[in-house]
Each structure stands twice: as C-alpha cells, then as structure tokens.
N, C-alpha and C positions, 0 to 999 in steps of 0.2 A: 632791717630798719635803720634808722639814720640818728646814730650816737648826737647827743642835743649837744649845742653849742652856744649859742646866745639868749635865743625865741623860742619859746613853745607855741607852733602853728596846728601842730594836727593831734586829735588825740581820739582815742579810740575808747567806750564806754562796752565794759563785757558786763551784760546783763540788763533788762530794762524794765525790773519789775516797776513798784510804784514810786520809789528813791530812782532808780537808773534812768529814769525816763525824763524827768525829772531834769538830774543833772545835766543828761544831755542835749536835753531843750535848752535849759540857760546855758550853755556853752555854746551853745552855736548860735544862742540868743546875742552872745557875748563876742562874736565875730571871732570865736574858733570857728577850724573845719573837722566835723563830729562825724564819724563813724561808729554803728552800733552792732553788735551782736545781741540775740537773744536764739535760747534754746530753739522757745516757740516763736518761729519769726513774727506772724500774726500781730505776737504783744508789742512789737516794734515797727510794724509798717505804720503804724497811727502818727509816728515820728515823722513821715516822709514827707509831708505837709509844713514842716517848721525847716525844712532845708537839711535835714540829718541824712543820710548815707545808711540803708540798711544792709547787712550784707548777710552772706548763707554760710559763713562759718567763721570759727574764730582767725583762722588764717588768713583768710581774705581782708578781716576786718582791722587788720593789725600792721598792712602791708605798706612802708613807709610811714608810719606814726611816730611822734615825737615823744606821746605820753599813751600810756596804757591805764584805766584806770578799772578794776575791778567791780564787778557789785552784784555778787550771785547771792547764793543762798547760803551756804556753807562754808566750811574750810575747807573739805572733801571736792566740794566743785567745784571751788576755786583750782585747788590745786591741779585737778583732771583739765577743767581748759586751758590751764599754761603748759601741762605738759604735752598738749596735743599743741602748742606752736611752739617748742622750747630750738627748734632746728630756726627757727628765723629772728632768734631772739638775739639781736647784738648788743657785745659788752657796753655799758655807758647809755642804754636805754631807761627812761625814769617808767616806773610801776610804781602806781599811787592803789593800795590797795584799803577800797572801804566798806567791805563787807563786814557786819561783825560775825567772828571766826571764833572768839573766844581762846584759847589758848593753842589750838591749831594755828595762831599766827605764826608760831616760832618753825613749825614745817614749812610755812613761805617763805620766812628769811633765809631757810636753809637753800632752797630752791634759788632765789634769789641772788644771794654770793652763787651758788652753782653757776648760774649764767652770767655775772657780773652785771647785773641791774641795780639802776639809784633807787631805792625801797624805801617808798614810806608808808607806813602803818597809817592810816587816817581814816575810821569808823567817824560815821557822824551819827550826832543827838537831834533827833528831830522826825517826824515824821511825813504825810502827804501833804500838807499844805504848807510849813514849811517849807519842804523843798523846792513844790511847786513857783514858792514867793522867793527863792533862792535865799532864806533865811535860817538855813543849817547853821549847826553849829559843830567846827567839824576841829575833833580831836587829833591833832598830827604829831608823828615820832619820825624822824629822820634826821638827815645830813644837813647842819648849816649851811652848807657850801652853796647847796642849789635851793634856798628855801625862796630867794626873790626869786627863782626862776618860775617856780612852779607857784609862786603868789596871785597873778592873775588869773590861774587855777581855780584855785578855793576865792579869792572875792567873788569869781562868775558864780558860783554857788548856794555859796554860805554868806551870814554877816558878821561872824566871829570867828575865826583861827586859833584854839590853844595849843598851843606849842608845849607837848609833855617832856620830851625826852629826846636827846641825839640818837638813843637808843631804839630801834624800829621795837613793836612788842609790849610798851608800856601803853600805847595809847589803847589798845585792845585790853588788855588789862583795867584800864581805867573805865572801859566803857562797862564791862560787867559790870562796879562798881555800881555805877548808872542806870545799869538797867532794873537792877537789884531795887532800887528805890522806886523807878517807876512802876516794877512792876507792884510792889507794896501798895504806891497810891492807887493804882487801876483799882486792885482788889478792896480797896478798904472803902474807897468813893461806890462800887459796885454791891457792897454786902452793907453796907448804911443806908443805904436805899431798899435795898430789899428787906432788907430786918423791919424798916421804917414799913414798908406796905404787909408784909405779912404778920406785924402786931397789927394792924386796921390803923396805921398812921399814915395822913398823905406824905410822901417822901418830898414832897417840892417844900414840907416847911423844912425839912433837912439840909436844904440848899439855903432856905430864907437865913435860917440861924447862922448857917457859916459864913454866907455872904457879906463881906466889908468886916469879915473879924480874922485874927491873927492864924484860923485855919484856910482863911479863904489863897486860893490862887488859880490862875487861870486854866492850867490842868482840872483843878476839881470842876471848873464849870462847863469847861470841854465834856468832861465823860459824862457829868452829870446830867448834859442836856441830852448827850445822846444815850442814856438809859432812858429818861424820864419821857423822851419822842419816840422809843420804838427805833430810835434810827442808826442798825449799825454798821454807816455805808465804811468805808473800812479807809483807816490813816496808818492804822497796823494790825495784822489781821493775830486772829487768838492760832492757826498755824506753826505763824510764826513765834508766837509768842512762847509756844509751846518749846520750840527747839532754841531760842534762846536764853528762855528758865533753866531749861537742861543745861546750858553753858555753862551758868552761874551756878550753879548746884555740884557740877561736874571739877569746875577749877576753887570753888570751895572745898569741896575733897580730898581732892589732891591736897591743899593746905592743913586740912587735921582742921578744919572750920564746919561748925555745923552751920549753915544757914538755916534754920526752922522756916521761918516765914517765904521765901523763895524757892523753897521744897515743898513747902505745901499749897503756896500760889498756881507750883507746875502741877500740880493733881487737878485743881480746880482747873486749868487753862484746858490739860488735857480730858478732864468730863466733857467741856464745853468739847472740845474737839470732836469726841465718841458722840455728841449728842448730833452731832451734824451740822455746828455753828463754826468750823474752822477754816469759811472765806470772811465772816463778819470781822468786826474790827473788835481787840482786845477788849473793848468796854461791855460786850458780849458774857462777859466774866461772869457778872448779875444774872446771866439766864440759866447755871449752873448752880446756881443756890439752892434748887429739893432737887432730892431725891426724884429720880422718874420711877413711877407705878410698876 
C-alpha cells in the first residue's frame, strides 16, 4: 500500500454492517474512491449501486489504499482480518479504527506499532439513521500530526469530531462510558412503558407527561414510538447490544467497579436475545419484561 503523503484519495471500509455501509456510501458520496469488504459479500453488493467497489477479501480490498477504516463486530474480528493482510500492510499507512472493541482496543495498538501504522481510535455515537444522514458523532484519539489529513475523513461522515486524546485507546474507553448511559435509557424508556400497560395504564400518557418537560429528549421519543407501534425495525439491534453491555460490565471489572444497572441491562438484553428478538433493534428490551410461561 502507498505510505500517505499529502491527500487521502482511496480508502477502504472493513465491514458493512448498518454503520459500515453507511459510511461508505457517504465517502464515496463524498468524492473518495471506497472499497468494501464484508464477510458476507451479499450485505455489500447493495453498495455497488452508489459507485463503491465490492471486493472478495480483505486483501484485495486493501490493495493500494490510502486509509483503512475498520468497522466489524468485535475486537477479536477485528484483529483476525488485519492479521490476515498484516504481509501488505506498509509502515506509514493511516488505520482509522471504529468499531467499538471496548478494551480490546489496546491489542490493536499493539498490532498497530507492530506494523508501523498512523492509528486512530475513533468509535462513533450514533446509530442507523444518523449515519445514514452522515450525522455521527465520532469520538477520535490519535496523532496531531495527521488529524487535517484525515479530516475530510470524518466531515464525510459525521457532523461532530471530539478529539479525546493524542493517546489512541481513550476514545474507546470513552465510548463505554456512553454506551453505559444509553443503554440505562433504552431500559428505563422500555420498562416505563411496560409497567404503565401491565398496571391497565395506557403508556402513551407516559409519553404525554414527559413530553416538553425536563425528562423529555429525543432518544425517549425515538424508542418510545418504536415500542408504543410495534415497530422494532433495527438502528441497533438488542445482539449487539448484548456484546457490548458485556463490554461495559467486563472493563468495569477489571476497574474493581460494580456497574449494577449495565449488569443487569445485559440479562435483560440477553432474555430478549434467548427469546428470539436479537435482529430487532434494542428498544426490543420492553418485549423482555415477563417472564415466558
């Protein structure tokens, strides 16, 4: 691959779930030239319509790129597809990695100096229609050096850049933080509604009273409408949710921190999962509130 120099022209997106896909539409929306991997190529030829480049492995898809940008599932899978192109990986190439990993980030950075790659941590906050609207907001840790380089980067994206740390590793850190919250509200918007219908209260006055007062905000009426319709087409599915509760539970841990509430979010996410609802989207949480017979 070709050590960056001035431009970022080509850049290659590993992964195309609902986020990947996503960013690589507006990149190439964006007058990059986007190459994709995905596992399952299928979930990426949908791509090939908006001028993206699908290709049949990570290697191929990485061949001359300027920038690499992550966005699997894990930290585990992440790390398995850079080591299956670590032989074409040249010193001075940028890796933008934005999967959230949870503290499995710090095994990429090690990877990372191994090959002499510019590494930046950058998880984003946002979900399917954000990204779709390139309206992420995307958490980055890395090197000053190269941050205008890779700034047309994230504007293609996102509509806010926080800049954590020189340090690659805090911004994943930060994102638990994050996720630790949202997942709080999923549950709390999810079991206020359900409490409300299984005392014989309609839940939409549960909406009525919060609406325009100092509980209201647009997340609660996000989830709230897609409990109250039945509808949980998916912005982030309860799957995932599941393995990244574990994160947050897992790197509270390690800290001598109990988390209570994000321990006990990941039981409920995972009932939802055993129940057979882990394609629907996290607000899914509400259909986990009894017991099954």
């Amino acid at each position: 691959m070709n050590n960056l120099k001035s431009e970022v022209k080509k850049i290659t997106v590993l992964g195309t779930g609902i986020i990947g896909a996503a960013v690589a539409k507006n990149l190439q929306k964006s007058g990059f030239k986007v190459r994709v991997w995905n596992r399952t190529r299928s979930k990426a030829e949908k791509l090939q319509s908006a001028g993206v480049t699908v290709c049949d492995s990570p290697l191929e898809a990485v061949q001359g790129t300027d920038v690499i940008i992550s966005l699997l599932k894990d930290g585990p899978a992440v790390l398995e597809v850079m080591q299956s192109i670590k032989e074409s990986l040249s010193k001075g190439t940028i890796w933008i990695q934005m999967s959230t990993v949870g503290l499995d980030i710090d095994e990429l950075i090690d990877f990372a100096k191994q090959y002499g790659l510019i590494f930046f941590d950058a998880p984003v906050q946002g979900t399917k229609q954000p990204a779709e609207q390139g309206q992420l907001v995307i958490l980055a840790s890395g090197s000053t050096s190269y941050r205008q380089l890779i700034a047309p980067v994230f504007e293609a994206i996102g509509k806010h850049t926080v800049w954590v740390s020189e340090q690659p590793g805090a911004s994943s850190r930060l994102k638990l933080a994050l996720n630790s919250w949202v997942f709080a509200l999923t549950h709390g918007v999810a079991e206020s509604l359900s409490l409300a219908k299984e005392l014989g209260i309609d839940p939409n006055l549960v909406v009525d009273v919060v609406t325009g007062g100092p509980m209201d905000n647009a997340y609660f009426q996000q989830k709230a409408q897609a409990i109250l319709t039945d509808d949980y087409t998916t912005s982030f599915s309860i799957a995932n949710a599941v393995k990244d509760a574990g994160l947050v539970v897992s790197a509270a841990e390690k800290q001598g921190l109990q988390v209570d509430i994000t321990r006990a979010g990941q039981q409920r996410f995972q009932r939802a999962l055993d129940q057979g609802h882990g394609d629907k989207d996290m607000a899914a949480s509400g259909l986990a509130g009894k017991k099954v017979e």
